[in-house]
C-alpha positions as CSV (number, residue, x, y, z in Angstrom):
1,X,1.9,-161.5,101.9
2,X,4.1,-162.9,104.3
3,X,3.0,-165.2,107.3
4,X,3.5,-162.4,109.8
5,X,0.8,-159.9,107.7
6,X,3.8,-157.7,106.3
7,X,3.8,-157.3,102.6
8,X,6.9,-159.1,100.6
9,X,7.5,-156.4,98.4
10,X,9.6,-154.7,101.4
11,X,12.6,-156.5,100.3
12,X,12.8,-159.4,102.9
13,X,12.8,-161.8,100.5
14,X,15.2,-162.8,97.4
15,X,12.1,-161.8,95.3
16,X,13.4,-159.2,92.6
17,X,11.8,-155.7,92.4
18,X,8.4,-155.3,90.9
19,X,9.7,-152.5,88.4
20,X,11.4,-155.4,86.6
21,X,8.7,-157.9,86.8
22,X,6.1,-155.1,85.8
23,X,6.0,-155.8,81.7
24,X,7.0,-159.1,81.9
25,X,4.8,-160.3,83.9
26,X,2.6,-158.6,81.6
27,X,3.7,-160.4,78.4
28,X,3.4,-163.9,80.8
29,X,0.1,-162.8,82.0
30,X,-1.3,-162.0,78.1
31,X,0.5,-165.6,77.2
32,X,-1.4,-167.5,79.8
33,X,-4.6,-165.5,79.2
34,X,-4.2,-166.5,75.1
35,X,-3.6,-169.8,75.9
36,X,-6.4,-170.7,78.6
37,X,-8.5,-168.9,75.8
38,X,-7.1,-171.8,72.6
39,X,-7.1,-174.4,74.8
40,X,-10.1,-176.1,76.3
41,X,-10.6,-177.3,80.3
């Protein structure tokens, strides 16, 4: 969310569409998942 309360997925911003970001930030999010799992805070 944007400062003003509008939602940045609109396209005001030089973020890339979700539909791309959709399975890899899936891969990431299982990476980071796996890894805070192995690896002890």
């Amino acid at each position: 969310m944007q400062a003003n309360g509008k939602p940045t997925m609109l396209g005001n911003g030089p973020s890339p569409p979700l539909c791309q970001l959709s399975e890899r930030d899936v891969h990431i999010n299982e990476g980071i998942a796996q890894a805070a799992q192995t690896s002890p805070r």
